[in-house]
N, C-alpha and C positions, 0 to 999 in steps of 0.2 A: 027826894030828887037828887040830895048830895051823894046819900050812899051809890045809890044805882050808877051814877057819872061815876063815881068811882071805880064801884065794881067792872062797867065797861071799860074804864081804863085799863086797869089792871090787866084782864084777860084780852086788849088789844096789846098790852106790851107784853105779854107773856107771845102771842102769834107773832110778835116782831122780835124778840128777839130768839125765838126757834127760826124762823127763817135767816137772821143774819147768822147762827153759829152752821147753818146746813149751808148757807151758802160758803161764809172760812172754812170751814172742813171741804168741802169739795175742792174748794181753789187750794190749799193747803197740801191734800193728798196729791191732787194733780201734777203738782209742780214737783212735786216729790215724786211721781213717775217720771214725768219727764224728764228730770236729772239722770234716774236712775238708764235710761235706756238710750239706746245711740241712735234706733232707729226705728221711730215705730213703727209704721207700718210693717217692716220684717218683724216687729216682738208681736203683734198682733197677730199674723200668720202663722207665727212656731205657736202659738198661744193654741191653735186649734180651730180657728177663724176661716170661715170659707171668704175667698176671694172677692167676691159681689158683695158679704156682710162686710169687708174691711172696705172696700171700694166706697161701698153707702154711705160707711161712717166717715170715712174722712173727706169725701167730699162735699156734702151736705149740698145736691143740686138743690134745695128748692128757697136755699140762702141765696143761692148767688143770683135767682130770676129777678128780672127786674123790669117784668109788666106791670106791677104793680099801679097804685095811685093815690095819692093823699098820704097818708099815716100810714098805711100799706108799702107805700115808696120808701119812707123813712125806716122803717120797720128792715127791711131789704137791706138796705143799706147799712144799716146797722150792724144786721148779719155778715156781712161782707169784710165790715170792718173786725168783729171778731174771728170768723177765718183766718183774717190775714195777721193775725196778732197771734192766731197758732193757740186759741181756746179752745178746750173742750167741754167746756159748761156749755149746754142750750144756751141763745141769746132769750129764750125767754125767761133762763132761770135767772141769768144777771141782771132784767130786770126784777124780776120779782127780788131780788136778795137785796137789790138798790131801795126799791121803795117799802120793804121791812127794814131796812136801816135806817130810812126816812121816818118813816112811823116809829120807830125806834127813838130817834131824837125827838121827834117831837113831841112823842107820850112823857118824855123825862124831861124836855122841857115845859112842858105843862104841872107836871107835878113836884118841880123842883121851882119855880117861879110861881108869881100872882096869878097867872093867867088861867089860871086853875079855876078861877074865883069867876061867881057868875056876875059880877058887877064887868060890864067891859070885857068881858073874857072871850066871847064868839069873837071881835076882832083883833085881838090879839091871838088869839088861838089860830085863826086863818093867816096871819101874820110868821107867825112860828113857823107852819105848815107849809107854807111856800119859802121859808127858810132853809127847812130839812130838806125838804125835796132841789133845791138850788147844791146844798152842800153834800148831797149822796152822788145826785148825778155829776155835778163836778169830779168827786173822788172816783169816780167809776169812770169817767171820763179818762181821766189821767191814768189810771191805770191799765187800761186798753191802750191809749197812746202809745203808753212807755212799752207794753208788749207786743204793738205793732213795729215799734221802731227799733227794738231791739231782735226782732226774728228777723225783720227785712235786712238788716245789717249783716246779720249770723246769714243768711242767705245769699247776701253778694259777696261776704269774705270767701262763703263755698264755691260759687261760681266757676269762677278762675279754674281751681282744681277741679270741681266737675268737667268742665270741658278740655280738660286735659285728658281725664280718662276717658272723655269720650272720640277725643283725637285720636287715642294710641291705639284704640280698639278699630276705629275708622281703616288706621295705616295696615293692621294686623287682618284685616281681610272682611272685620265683623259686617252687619247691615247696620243701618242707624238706628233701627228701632232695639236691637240686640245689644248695641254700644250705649245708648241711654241706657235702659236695663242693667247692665253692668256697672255704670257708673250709681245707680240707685241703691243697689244691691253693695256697693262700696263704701259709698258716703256714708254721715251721719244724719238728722235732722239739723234742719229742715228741710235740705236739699235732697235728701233722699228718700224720702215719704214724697214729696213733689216728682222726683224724674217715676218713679213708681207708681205713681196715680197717672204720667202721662203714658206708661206702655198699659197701664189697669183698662184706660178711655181709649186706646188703638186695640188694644183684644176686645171688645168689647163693641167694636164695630165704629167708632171714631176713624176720620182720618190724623194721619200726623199732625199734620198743621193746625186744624183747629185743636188737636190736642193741647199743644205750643200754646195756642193763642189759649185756650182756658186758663193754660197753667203760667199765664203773663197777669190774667187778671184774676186768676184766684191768689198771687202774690203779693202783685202791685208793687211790684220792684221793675224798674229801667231797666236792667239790667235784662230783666225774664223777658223782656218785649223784644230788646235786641236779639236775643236769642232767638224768638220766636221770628220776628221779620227775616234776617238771615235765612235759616233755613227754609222759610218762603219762598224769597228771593232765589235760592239756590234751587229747590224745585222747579221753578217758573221758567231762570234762563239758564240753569245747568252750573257743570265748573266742578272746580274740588271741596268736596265739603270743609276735609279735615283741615285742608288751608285756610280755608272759611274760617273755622272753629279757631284755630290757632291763632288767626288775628284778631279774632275776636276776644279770647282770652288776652294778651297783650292791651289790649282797648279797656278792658272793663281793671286789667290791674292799673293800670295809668288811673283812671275816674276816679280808683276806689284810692291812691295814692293823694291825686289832687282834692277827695273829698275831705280825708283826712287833715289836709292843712286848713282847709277852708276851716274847717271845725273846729281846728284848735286855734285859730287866729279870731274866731269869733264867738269861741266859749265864752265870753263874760260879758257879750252882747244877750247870744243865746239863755244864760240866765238871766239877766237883770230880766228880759222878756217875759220869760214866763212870771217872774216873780211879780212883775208890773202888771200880768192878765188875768193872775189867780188869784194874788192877793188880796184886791180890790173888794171880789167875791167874796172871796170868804171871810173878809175880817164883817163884810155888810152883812152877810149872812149871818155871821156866829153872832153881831151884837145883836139883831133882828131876833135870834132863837136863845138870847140868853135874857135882851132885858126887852121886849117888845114895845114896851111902853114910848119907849125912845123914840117911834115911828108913829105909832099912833096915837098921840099926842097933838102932833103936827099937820093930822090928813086936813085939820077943818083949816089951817093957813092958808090965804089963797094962795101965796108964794110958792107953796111946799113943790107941789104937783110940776109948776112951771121948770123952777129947779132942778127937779130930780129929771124931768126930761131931756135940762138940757148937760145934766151931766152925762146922764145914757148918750146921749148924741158925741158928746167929748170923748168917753170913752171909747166908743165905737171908733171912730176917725183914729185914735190912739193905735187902739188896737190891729186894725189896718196899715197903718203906718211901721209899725214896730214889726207888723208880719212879715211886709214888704222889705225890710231892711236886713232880716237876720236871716231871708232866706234867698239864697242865690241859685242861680244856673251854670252850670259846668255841664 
């Protein structure tokens, strides 16, 4: 019975850790395209790429549906949020690369501790398991975070200049749909695979405006909504665009000015925060998957259960609290 537990061991951490090195390599390579190229969508087109295969790829409609319901909804959403973080892994592959990382820790902390051992091991082993799985999805958490926040950024720095160029094109006689194109065609990413997929969804038999409006919430930047409402507005009751656009531009350099102090005056709020919301996890989780016993130990106190609820509840109100503070409106 020992060998056999073993041998399945074995050949489960061997399928876990081929999924975690396919999953580094892809993220890996990826990022290393990305550096390399200014604009993808145009490197995908010289590439030799028909226009409808680039269009497909990079907009991924059936990520952004959101009839969904239950774990279907979640699932959606998820998609959405990797979109908007500017991934090109499948959302199905970063999970699966998440829970072979999972399985990953947890086969080595099985075979690196007691837990191994059939005396007490099934819950300790469940213990571990929902350890690993706490500490993959956190780290894949954070790292979607940071790539959603730092595209969305690199996208409203673009802004400004995008509708610049699409001002002087406006003055110079162009259409609006011709003056976007141009500005896409100029830009770098992320801004310019974005104006690009909105002239891709108006050839394509989209109107403008909902074009706008997709590419407000395939970004999920404030910035892309003002865009998008304006030139709404300006269809609806008329006027100058490019005036439009030019105060508009002015508008979003002021934001993106006053975001800037915000953030530096509450950089040290902004960490302590996170450091008080992850910490927490992970130091519970790693001793959970390094020494299990520590927890289950404890399950038969009747105290234990009461406790531990009511610190989830502390922490929770914590957590809420600290969100509300470090994150303001401007």
């Amino acid at each position: 019975m020992l060998a056999l537990l073993a041998v399945l061991i074995y050949v489960m951490a061997f399928l876990a850790v081929m999924l975690a090195v396919h999953a580094t390599a892809s993220l890996v390579f990826s990022s290393s395209d990305q550096r390399d190229r200014v604009n993808r969508r145009l490197s995908m087109l010289a590439s030799g790429m028909d226009h409808q295969e680039v269009y497909a790829r990079l907009m991924r409609q059936a990520a952004t549906s959101r009839s969904g319901h239950g774990l279907l909804r979640y699932y959606q959403r998820f998609c959405v949020e990797c979109q908007q973080a500017g991934i090109e892994m499948a959302p199905r592959s970063i999970i699966l690369g998440a829970l072979g990382f999972a399985v990953f820790l947890w086969l080595l902390s099985l075979s690196l501790s007691r837990a191994a051992s059939l005396s007490g091991g099934f819950t300790n082993s469940v213990v571990t398991l929902i350890a690993a799985l706490v500490i993959s999805l956190t780290m894949t958490w954070l790292w979607i975070s940071r790539r959603r926040t730092r595209r969305t950024r690199m996208l409203e720095e673009q802004m400004p200049l995008a509708l610049d160029v699409v001002n002087r094109a406006l003055r110079a006689g162009h259409p609006v749909i011709s003056a976007v194109q141009l500005a896409g065609n100029e830009m770098g990413d992320p801004i310019g695979s974005e104006f690009g997929l909105i002239v891709d969804e108006t050839t394509y038999g989209s109107e403008f405006r909902e074009a706008l409006t997709n590419f407000a919430r395939r970004t999920g930047s404030q910035d892309a909504h003002f865009f998008a409402v304006s030139v709404g507005i300006q269809a609806d009751t008329g006027g100058n665009l490019a005036e439009i656009l030019e105060g508009l531009a002015a508008v979003i350099r002021g934001r993106a000015t006053l975001a800037k102090r915000v953030k530096a005056l509450s950089s040290e709020g902004r960490a302590s925060a996170l450091l008080l919301s992850v910490l927490p996890i992970l130091m519970i989780s790693g001793l959970m998957l390094i020494h299990a016993e520590f927890y289950t130990t404890k399950f038969s106190d009747p105290i234990f259960w009461p406790t531990a609820a009511g610190i989830g509840v502390l922490y929770l109100i914590g957590w809420v609290m600290i969100h509300r503070i470090i994150n303001f409106r401007y």
